[in-house]
C-alpha positions as MATLAB code, in Angstrom:
seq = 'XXXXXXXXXXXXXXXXXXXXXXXXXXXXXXXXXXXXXXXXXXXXXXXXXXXXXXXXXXXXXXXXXXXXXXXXXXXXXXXXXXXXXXXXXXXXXXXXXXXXXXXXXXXXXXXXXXXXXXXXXXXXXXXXXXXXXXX';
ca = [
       0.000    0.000    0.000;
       1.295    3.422   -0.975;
       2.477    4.699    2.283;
       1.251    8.161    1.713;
      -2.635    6.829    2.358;
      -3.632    7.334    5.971;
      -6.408    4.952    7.444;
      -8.644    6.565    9.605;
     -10.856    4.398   12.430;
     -14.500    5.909   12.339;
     -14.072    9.233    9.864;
     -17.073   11.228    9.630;
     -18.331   10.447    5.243;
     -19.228   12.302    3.330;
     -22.566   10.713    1.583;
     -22.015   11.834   -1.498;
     -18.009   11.408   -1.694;
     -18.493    7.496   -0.578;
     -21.563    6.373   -2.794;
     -19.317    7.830   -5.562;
     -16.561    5.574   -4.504;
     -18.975    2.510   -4.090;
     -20.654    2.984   -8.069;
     -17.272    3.448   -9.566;
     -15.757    0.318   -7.871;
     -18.706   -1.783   -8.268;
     -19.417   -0.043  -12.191;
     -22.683    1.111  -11.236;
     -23.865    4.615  -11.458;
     -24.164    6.711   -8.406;
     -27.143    6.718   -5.742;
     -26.914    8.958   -3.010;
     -27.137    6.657    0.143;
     -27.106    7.874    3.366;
     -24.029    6.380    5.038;
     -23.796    8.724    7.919;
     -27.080    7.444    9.138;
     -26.461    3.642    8.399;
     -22.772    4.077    9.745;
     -24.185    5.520   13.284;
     -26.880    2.859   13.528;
     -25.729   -0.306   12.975;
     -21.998   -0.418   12.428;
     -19.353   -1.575   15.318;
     -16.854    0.531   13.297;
     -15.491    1.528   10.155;
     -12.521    2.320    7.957;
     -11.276    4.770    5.596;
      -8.782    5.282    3.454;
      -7.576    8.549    2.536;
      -5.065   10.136   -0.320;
      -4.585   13.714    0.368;
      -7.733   14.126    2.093;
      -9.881   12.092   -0.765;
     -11.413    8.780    0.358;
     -10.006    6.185   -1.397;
     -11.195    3.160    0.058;
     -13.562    1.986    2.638;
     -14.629   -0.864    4.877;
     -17.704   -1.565    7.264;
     -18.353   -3.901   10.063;
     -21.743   -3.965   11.150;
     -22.149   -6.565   14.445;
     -24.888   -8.760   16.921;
     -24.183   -5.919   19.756;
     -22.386   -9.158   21.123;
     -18.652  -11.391   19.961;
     -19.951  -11.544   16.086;
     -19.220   -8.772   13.398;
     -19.775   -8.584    9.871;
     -17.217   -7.640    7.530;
     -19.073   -5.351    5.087;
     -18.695   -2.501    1.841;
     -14.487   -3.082    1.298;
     -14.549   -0.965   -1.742;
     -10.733    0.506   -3.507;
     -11.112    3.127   -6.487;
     -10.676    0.897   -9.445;
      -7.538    3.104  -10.575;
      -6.020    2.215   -6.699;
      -7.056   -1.415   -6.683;
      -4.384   -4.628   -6.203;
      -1.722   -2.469   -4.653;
      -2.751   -3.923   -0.878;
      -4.957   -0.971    0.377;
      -8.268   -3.601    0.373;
      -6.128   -5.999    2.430;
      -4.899   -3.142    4.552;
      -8.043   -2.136    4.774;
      -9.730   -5.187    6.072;
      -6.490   -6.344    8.564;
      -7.337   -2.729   10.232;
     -10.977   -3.099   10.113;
     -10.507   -6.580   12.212;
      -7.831   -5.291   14.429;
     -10.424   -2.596   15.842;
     -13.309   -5.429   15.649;
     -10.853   -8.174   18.098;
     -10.174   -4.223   20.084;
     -14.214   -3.927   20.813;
     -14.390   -7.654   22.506;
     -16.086   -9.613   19.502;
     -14.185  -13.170   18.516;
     -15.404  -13.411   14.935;
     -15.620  -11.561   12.363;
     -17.547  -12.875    9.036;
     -17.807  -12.062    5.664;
     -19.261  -13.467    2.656;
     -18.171  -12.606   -1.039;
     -18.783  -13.881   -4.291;
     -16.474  -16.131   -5.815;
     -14.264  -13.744   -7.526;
     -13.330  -12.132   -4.705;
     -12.451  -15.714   -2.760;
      -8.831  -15.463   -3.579;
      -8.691  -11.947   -2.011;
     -10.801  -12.697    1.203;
      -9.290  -16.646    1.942;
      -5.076  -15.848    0.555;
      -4.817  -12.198    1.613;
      -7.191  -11.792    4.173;
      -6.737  -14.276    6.281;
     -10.367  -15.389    6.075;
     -10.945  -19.159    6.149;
     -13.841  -20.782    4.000;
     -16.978  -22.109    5.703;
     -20.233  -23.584    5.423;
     -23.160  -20.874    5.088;
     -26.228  -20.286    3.606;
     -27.857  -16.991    1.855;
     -31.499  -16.216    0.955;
     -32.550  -13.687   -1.417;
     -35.766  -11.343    0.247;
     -38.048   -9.704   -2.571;
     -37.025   -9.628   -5.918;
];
Protein backbone atom coordinates (compact mmCIF):
# COMPACT_ATOMS: atom_id res chain seq x y z
CA UNK A 1 0.00 0.00 0.00
CA UNK A 2 1.30 3.42 -0.97
CA UNK A 3 2.48 4.70 2.28
CA UNK A 4 1.25 8.16 1.71
CA UNK A 5 -2.64 6.83 2.36
CA UNK A 6 -3.63 7.33 5.97
CA UNK A 7 -6.41 4.95 7.44
CA UNK A 8 -8.64 6.57 9.60
CA UNK A 9 -10.86 4.40 12.43
CA UNK A 10 -14.50 5.91 12.34
CA UNK A 11 -14.07 9.23 9.86
CA UNK A 12 -17.07 11.23 9.63
CA UNK A 13 -18.33 10.45 5.24
CA UNK A 14 -19.23 12.30 3.33
CA UNK A 15 -22.57 10.71 1.58
CA UNK A 16 -22.02 11.83 -1.50
CA UNK A 17 -18.01 11.41 -1.69
CA UNK A 18 -18.49 7.50 -0.58
CA UNK A 19 -21.56 6.37 -2.79
CA UNK A 20 -19.32 7.83 -5.56
CA UNK A 21 -16.56 5.57 -4.50
CA UNK A 22 -18.98 2.51 -4.09
CA UNK A 23 -20.65 2.98 -8.07
CA UNK A 24 -17.27 3.45 -9.57
CA UNK A 25 -15.76 0.32 -7.87
CA UNK A 26 -18.71 -1.78 -8.27
CA UNK A 27 -19.42 -0.04 -12.19
CA UNK A 28 -22.68 1.11 -11.24
CA UNK A 29 -23.86 4.61 -11.46
CA UNK A 30 -24.16 6.71 -8.41
CA UNK A 31 -27.14 6.72 -5.74
CA UNK A 32 -26.91 8.96 -3.01
CA UNK A 33 -27.14 6.66 0.14
CA UNK A 34 -27.11 7.87 3.37
CA UNK A 35 -24.03 6.38 5.04
CA UNK A 36 -23.80 8.72 7.92
CA UNK A 37 -27.08 7.44 9.14
CA UNK A 38 -26.46 3.64 8.40
CA UNK A 39 -22.77 4.08 9.74
CA UNK A 40 -24.19 5.52 13.28
CA UNK A 41 -26.88 2.86 13.53
CA UNK A 42 -25.73 -0.31 12.97
CA UNK A 43 -22.00 -0.42 12.43
CA UNK A 44 -19.35 -1.58 15.32
CA UNK A 45 -16.85 0.53 13.30
CA UNK A 46 -15.49 1.53 10.16
CA UNK A 47 -12.52 2.32 7.96
CA UNK A 48 -11.28 4.77 5.60
CA UNK A 49 -8.78 5.28 3.45
CA UNK A 50 -7.58 8.55 2.54
CA UNK A 51 -5.07 10.14 -0.32
CA UNK A 52 -4.59 13.71 0.37
CA UNK A 53 -7.73 14.13 2.09
CA UNK A 54 -9.88 12.09 -0.77
CA UNK A 55 -11.41 8.78 0.36
CA UNK A 56 -10.01 6.19 -1.40
CA UNK A 57 -11.20 3.16 0.06
CA UNK A 58 -13.56 1.99 2.64
CA UNK A 59 -14.63 -0.86 4.88
CA UNK A 60 -17.70 -1.56 7.26
CA UNK A 61 -18.35 -3.90 10.06
CA UNK A 62 -21.74 -3.97 11.15
CA UNK A 63 -22.15 -6.56 14.44
CA UNK A 64 -24.89 -8.76 16.92
CA UNK A 65 -24.18 -5.92 19.76
CA UNK A 66 -22.39 -9.16 21.12
CA UNK A 67 -18.65 -11.39 19.96
CA UNK A 68 -19.95 -11.54 16.09
CA UNK A 69 -19.22 -8.77 13.40
CA UNK A 70 -19.77 -8.58 9.87
CA UNK A 71 -17.22 -7.64 7.53
CA UNK A 72 -19.07 -5.35 5.09
CA UNK A 73 -18.70 -2.50 1.84
CA UNK A 74 -14.49 -3.08 1.30
CA UNK A 75 -14.55 -0.97 -1.74
CA UNK A 76 -10.73 0.51 -3.51
CA UNK A 77 -11.11 3.13 -6.49
CA UNK A 78 -10.68 0.90 -9.44
CA UNK A 79 -7.54 3.10 -10.57
CA UNK A 80 -6.02 2.22 -6.70
CA UNK A 81 -7.06 -1.41 -6.68
CA UNK A 82 -4.38 -4.63 -6.20
CA UNK A 83 -1.72 -2.47 -4.65
CA UNK A 84 -2.75 -3.92 -0.88
CA UNK A 85 -4.96 -0.97 0.38
CA UNK A 86 -8.27 -3.60 0.37
CA UNK A 87 -6.13 -6.00 2.43
CA UNK A 88 -4.90 -3.14 4.55
CA UNK A 89 -8.04 -2.14 4.77
CA UNK A 90 -9.73 -5.19 6.07
CA UNK A 91 -6.49 -6.34 8.56
CA UNK A 92 -7.34 -2.73 10.23
CA UNK A 93 -10.98 -3.10 10.11
CA UNK A 94 -10.51 -6.58 12.21
CA UNK A 95 -7.83 -5.29 14.43
CA UNK A 96 -10.42 -2.60 15.84
CA UNK A 97 -13.31 -5.43 15.65
CA UNK A 98 -10.85 -8.17 18.10
CA UNK A 99 -10.17 -4.22 20.08
CA UNK A 100 -14.21 -3.93 20.81
CA UNK A 101 -14.39 -7.65 22.51
CA UNK A 102 -16.09 -9.61 19.50
CA UNK A 103 -14.18 -13.17 18.52
CA UNK A 104 -15.40 -13.41 14.94
CA UNK A 105 -15.62 -11.56 12.36
CA UNK A 106 -17.55 -12.88 9.04
CA UNK A 107 -17.81 -12.06 5.66
CA UNK A 108 -19.26 -13.47 2.66
CA UNK A 109 -18.17 -12.61 -1.04
CA UNK A 110 -18.78 -13.88 -4.29
CA UNK A 111 -16.47 -16.13 -5.81
CA UNK A 112 -14.26 -13.74 -7.53
CA UNK A 113 -13.33 -12.13 -4.71
CA UNK A 114 -12.45 -15.71 -2.76
CA UNK A 115 -8.83 -15.46 -3.58
CA UNK A 116 -8.69 -11.95 -2.01
CA UNK A 117 -10.80 -12.70 1.20
CA UNK A 118 -9.29 -16.65 1.94
CA UNK A 119 -5.08 -15.85 0.56
CA UNK A 120 -4.82 -12.20 1.61
CA UNK A 121 -7.19 -11.79 4.17
CA UNK A 122 -6.74 -14.28 6.28
CA UNK A 123 -10.37 -15.39 6.07
CA UNK A 124 -10.95 -19.16 6.15
CA UNK A 125 -13.84 -20.78 4.00
CA UNK A 126 -16.98 -22.11 5.70
CA UNK A 127 -20.23 -23.58 5.42
CA UNK A 128 -23.16 -20.87 5.09
CA UNK A 129 -26.23 -20.29 3.61
CA UNK A 130 -27.86 -16.99 1.85
CA UNK A 131 -31.50 -16.22 0.96
CA UNK A 132 -32.55 -13.69 -1.42
CA UNK A 133 -35.77 -11.34 0.25
CA UNK A 134 -38.05 -9.70 -2.57
CA UNK A 135 -37.03 -9.63 -5.92
Amino acid sequence: MDPAVELRARPAVDDAELSALHAAAFGGTPNLQRWGDRLARHSLTWVGAYDDGRMIGFANVAWDGGVHAFLLDVVVEPGRQRDGMGTALVAEAARLTADAGCEWLHVDFVPEHAAFYLEHCGFTRTDAGVVRLGS
